[in-house]
N, C-alpha and C positions, 0 to 999 in steps of 0.2 A: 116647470118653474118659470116665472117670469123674468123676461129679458130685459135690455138695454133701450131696444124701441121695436117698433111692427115692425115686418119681413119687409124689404125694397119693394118689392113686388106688388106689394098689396098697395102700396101707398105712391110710387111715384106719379102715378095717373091720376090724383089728385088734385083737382082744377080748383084753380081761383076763382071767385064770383066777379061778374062784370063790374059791380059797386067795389070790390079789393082794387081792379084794373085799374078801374077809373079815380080811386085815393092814390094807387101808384102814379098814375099818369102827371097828376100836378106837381109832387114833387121831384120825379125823375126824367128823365131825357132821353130822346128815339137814336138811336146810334145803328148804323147802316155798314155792316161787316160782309164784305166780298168770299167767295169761297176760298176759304184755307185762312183767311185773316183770325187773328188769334184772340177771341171775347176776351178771356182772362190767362194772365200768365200763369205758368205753375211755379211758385217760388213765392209770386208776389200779394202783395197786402191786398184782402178779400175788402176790400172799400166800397164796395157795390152789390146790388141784388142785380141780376139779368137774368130778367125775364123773358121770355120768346115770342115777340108777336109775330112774326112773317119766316119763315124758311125753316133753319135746322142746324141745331149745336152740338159736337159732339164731347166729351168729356175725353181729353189725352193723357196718356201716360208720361212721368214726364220724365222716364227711364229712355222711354224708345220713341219718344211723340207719336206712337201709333195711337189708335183709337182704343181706350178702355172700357172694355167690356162687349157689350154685342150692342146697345139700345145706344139711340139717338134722342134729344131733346127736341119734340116740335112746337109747331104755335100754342099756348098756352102751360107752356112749362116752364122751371127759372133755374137757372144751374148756380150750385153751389152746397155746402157742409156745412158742420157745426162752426169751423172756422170763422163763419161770417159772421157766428155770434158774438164771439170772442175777438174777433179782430184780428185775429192772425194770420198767415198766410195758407196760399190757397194749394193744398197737398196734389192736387191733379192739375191740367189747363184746360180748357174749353176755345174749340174751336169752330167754325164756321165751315159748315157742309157744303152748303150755297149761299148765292148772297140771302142774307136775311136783315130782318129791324130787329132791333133789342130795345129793351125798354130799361134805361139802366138807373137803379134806386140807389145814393148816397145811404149807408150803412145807416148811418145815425136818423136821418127820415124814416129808415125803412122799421129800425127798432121802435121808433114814435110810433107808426101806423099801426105795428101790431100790438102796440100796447095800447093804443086804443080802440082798436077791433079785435076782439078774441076771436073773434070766427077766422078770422085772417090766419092770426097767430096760431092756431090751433093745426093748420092746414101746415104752414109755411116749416115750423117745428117739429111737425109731424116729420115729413118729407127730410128733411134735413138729418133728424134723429137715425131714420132709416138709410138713409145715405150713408151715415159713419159708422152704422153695424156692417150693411156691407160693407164697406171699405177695411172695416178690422178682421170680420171672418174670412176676407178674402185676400188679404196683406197687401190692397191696392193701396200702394202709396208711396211718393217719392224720398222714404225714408228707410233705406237698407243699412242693417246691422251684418258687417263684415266678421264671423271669427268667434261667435259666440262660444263654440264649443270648447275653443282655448283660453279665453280672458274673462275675467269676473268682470273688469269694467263696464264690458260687451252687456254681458249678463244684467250687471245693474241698471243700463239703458233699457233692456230689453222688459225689466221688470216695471219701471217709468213712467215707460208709453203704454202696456198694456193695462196699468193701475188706473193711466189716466185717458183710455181709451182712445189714444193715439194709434193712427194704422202705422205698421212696420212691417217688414219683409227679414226671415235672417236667410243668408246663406253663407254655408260651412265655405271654410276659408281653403280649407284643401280638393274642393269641388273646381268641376271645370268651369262654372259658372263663375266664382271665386279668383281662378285666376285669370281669369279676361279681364273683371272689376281692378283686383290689383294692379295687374298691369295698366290699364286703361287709367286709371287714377294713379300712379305711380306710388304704390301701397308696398314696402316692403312686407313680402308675407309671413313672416317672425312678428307683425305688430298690425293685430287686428284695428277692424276701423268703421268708421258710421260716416255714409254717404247717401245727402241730400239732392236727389235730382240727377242728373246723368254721373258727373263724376266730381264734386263738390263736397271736401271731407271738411266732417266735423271735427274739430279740436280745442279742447282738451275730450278726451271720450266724456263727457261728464253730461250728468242729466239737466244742468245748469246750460250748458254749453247746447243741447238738442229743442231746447226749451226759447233760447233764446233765436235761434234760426226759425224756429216755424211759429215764433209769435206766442207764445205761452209765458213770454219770460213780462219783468215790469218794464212799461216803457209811462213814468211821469216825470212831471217837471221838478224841480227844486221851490216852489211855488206853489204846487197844488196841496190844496185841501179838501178832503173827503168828510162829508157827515158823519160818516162812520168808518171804522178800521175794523175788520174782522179776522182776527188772528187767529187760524187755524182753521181747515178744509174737510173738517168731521161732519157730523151729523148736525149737528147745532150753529155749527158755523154756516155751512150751507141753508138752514132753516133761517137763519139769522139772515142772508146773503138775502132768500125768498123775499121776505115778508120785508126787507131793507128797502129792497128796488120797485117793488108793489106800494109802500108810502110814498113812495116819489124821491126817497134819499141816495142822494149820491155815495153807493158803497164801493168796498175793495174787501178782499179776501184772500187773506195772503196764506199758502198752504208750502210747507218744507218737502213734501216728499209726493204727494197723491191724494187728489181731491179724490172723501171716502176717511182718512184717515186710521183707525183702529179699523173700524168698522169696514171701510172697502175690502181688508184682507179674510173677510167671513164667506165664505164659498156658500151658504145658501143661512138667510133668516127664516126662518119658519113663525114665529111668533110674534111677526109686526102685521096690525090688523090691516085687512084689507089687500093683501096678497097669500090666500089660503093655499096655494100652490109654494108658497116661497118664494125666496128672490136673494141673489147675491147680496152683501154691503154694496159691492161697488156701484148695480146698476141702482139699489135702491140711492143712492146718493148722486148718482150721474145724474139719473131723472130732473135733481133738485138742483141740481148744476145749471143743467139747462134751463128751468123754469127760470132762477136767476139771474141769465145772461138776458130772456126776454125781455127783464122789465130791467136791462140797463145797467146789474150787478156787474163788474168787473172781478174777473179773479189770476191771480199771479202765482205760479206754480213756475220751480219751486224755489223757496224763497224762506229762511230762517231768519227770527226775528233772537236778536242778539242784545238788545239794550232798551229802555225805557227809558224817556225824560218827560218835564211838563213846562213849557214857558211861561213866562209871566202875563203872556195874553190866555192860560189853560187850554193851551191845546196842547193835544197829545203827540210825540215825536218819535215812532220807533226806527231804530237803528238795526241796518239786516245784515248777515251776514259779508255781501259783497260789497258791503260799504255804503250802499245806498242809504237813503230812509224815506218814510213816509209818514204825512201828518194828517189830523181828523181832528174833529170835534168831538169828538167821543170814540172811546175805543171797547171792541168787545173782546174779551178772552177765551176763546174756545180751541185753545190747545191742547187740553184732554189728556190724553196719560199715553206713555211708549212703554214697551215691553223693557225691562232692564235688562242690561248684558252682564253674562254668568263671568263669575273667577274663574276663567278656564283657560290654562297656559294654548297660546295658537288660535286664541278665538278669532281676533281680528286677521291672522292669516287665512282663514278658511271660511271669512264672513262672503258670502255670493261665490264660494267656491266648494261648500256644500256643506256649509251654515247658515239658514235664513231663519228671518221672523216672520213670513208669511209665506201661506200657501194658497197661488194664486195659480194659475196656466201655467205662466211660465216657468216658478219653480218646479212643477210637478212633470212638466215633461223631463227636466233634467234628472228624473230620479226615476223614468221609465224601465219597469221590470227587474227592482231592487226593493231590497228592505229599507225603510227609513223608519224614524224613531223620532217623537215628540217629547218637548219637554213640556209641561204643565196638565194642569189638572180642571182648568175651567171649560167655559163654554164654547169657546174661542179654540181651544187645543182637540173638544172634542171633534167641531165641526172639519175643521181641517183634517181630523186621521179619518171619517166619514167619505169626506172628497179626494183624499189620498188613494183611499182604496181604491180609484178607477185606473192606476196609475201603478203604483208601486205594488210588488211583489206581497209584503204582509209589512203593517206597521207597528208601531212597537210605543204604546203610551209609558211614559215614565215621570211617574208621581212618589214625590216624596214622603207623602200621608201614608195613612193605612187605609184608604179609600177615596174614591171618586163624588162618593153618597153628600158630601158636603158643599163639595164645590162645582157640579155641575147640576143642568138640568134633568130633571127623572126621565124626559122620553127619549133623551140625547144616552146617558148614557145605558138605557136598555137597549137599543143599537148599537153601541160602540162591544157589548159585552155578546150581545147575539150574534155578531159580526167575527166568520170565518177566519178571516184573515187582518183580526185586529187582537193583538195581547196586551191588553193593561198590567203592566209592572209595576206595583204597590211596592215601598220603602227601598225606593232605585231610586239613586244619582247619578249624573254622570261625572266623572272624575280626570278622565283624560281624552284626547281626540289626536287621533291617528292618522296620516297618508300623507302623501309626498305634494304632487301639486293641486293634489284635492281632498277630503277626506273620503274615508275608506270604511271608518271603524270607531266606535267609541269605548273606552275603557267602562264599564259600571262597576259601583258599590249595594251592596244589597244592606241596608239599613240594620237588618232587621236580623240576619245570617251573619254578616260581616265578612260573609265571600264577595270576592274582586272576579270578573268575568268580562270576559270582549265579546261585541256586538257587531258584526260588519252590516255597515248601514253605508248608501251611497249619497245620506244626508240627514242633518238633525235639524229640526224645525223648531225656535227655541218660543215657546211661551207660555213665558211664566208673570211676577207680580208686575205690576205700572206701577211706575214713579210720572208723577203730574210734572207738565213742561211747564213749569213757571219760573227759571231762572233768570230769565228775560226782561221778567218783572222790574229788578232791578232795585229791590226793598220798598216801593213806593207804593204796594197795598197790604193788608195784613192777610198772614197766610196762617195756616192751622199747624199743629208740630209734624205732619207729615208732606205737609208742601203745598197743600191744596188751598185756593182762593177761598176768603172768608167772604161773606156777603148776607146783607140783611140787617135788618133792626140790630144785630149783635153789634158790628160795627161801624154802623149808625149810617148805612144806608138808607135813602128813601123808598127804595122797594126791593123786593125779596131779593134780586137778582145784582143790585149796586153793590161793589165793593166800600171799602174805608175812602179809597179815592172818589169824590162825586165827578162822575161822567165816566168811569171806569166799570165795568159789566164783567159777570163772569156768569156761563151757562155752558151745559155741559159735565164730563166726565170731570175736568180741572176744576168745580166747583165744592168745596167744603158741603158734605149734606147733600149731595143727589145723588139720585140713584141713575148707577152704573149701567142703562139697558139704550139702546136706540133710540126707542119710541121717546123712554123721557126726553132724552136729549135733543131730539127735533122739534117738542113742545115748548123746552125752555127757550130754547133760538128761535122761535116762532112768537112767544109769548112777553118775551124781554123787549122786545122795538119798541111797543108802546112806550117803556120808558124811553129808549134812546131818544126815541121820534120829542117826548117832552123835552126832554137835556138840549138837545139841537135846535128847540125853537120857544128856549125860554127869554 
């Protein structure tokens, strides 16, 4: 299946051409680092490319300031991650072996250069991309989750960063490793905790709060105006983010929980063209992320959008949850549909305590060598009991219908049914949910018998129908009787994709009349800019 980016290995020996050097050289500056003196801090804002002309850099930890990993950076090589795309801060430090030159490119120059040399970009990207796979399959990073095992907060950070390919480290709070941290940080160990860099705790545990320390969160003015607003970090929105920053528009992309959205929580796509091997939601969506941030996209994770206005100059005004807001000239809607949550007494007690909506890594170690149980009947619920199986003991589908045969796909679920240690349960609900500080067990109903039966499961994995996020709206475009954005000639847009609002877009799962699949979804966000790009420079 296809991954996230190439192996490190194959790609960090990737040389710049002497014509890359020599565009760097005009706009960056030679800086002259003594052995041990420190090129980039770890904590601080990746505002530079450093490149290696003369000596030798090494990449620090910046747990223990020793050296990370075994490999050294020499002349022709440039230290740095995805961070530098994105702006945020630099998750390891980079030090000076011996004295060496550096050749250091202001962020914003260096994004210029490779947008106007693809050869550059391609190389620079490359390398980068591969840096934060390893960085994630090998949990180098100065961001340790203290206590997972006992706190869902833990757990919902943990889910976060790994959605949003964030590297993190957990260690169990009751380990000896654990309490040196605690003590060292003065961590009562009744209250786990999430620590940046040697001993710098994050607080409140929130993914808001982890988001904001290493530069993921919004940092704009009360002033700024963006050509475009892109609400929502799905398929569509990031295709939108693409084909934004590639016109030359000043976008933003604002995402509430993980760029990838529905989609990143799909453990393997099989039937998007041009990866016949497969490929996660989330790397297929990461990819687009990055393309994104080359040509200049900005994206703000995580970030809920709470309110709609328009002023009397029409520009657009969304209000976010933490009070902020942000304004555009045109705004796109690609918030797309959430799994709804069941009438089930304890839900919200036992939600990331072994209740989720996705099956990702990180849920699925926590259910290592247990039964767990799905609730839905689509595509989405199939793949997940697919990927569970590497994982849990046997899983346990339960669908309220009299069959699978309507609402999933035929190859999907002739695997699910040829599959050992998978049992599809036809006219099963579930009805109650059991355990003391975590779930344990779920009561079912059998539809169709009318016997009541317990299930010990060490988690339920809930999904079932989407309700479209459009509340946010705030009545200011016409929606369909089920919630979804109207758009098109019906009400009286200029192209397929304009809502009743002009300069208002909707593309996507959230649009009245598309079809529900990826691929659409990355075509309409690819396909809608034209208009924006009109709206914006009429």
């Amino acid at each position: 299946m296809e991954s996230f980016a190439d192996d490190l290995a194959t790609m960090v020996r990737t040389p710049l051409s002497q014509s890359h050097v020599a565009a760097m050289r005009k706009v960056g500056t030679i800086s002259d680092f003594k052995s041990g003196d420190m090129v980039q801090e770890p904590g601080a804002v990746m505002d530079q490319l450093h490149y290696v002309l003369e000596g030798e850099v090494e990449a620090v930890d910046p747990r223990t300031s020793e050296r990370m990993g075994n490999a050294t950076l020499g002349a022709g090589q440039f230290f740095g991650d995805l961070q530098f795309l994105s702006g945020g801060v630099s998750l390891a430090g980079a030090r000076a072996v011996r004295d060496s030159k550096v050749l250091c490119v202001p962020r914003q120059d260096m994004l210029s250069l490779m947008s106007d040399m693809p050869e550059m970009s391609d190389i620079v990207v490359t390398v980068l991309a591969a840096r934060r796979r390893r960085a994630v399959e090998h949990a180098d990073s100065a961001l340790t989750l203290l206590g997972g095992e006992e706190s869902a907060d833990i757990r919902r950070i943990a889910s976060f960063a790994a959605r949003n390919r964030i590297p993190y480290r957990e260690v169990a709070i009751t380990s000896d490793e654990g309490n040196d941290l605690a003590a060292r940080c003065q961590i009562d160990r009744a209250y786990p905790a999430v620590i940046f860099g040697k001993d710098q705790k994050i607080e409140p545990h929130t993914p808001e709060a982890v988001a904001a320390v290493i530069g993921l969160g919004l940092a704009v003015q009360t002033d700024d105006l963006f050509d475009v607003l892109i609400v929502g970090g799905g398929p569509s929105g990031v295709a939108a983010g693409v084909y934004a920053g590639a016109e030359g528009l000043s976008a933003l992309v604002l995402e509430d929980m993980a760029i990838g959205g529905q989609a990143g929580t799909s453990s393997r796509i099989e039937n998007y063209m041009g990866f016949p091997t497969g490929i996660s939601g989330g790397d297929l969506v990461g990819r687009g992320e990055v393309q994104a941030m080359k040509f200049g996209t900005r994206f703000a994770v995580p970030h809920r959008a709470t309110d709609l206005t328009q002023c009397e100059k029409k520009r657009f005004h969304v209000a976010l949850e933490n009070g902020q807001s942000v304004s555009a000239r045109s705004l796109i809607v690609a918030t797309g549909v959430q799994y709804r949550r069941m009438p089930l007494d304890r839900l919200e007690e036992f939600e990331g305590s072994g209740v989720y909506y996705s099956a990702t890594e990180v849920e699925a170690r926590w259910c290592k060598g247990s039964d767990v149980a799905i609730i839905g009947g689509g595509n989405s619920a199939g793949q997940a009991a697919m990927y569970l199986t590497r994982y849990a003991t046997h899983v346990h589908v339960l669908v309220r219908g009299p069959s699978l045969a309507s609402s999933m796909s035929d190859y999907l679920l002739s695997r699910l049914n040829a599959h050992p240690n998978i049992t599809v349960h036809t006219q099963t609900e579930v009805t109650e949910l059991h355990g003391e500080t975590g779930l344990n067990a779920v009561k079912l109903h059998d539809r169709l018998g009318g016997q009541d039966w317990t299930l010990k499961v060490a988690a339920l994995f809930i999904m079932v129908g989407a309700a479209p996020n459009t509340d946010w709206l705030s009545g200011l475009v016409d929606l369909d009787d089920k919630g979804f954005v109207r758009t098109g000639s019906e009400v009286g847009g200029a192209t397929q994709y304009e809502t009743s609002l002009p300069g208002v877009f909707a593309v996507g799962d959230v649009r009245a009349g598309s079809v529900k699949r990826v691929a659409s979804a990355v075509g309409e966000g690819s396909v809608v800019m034209s208009a924006v790009w009109a709206h914006v420079n009429e």
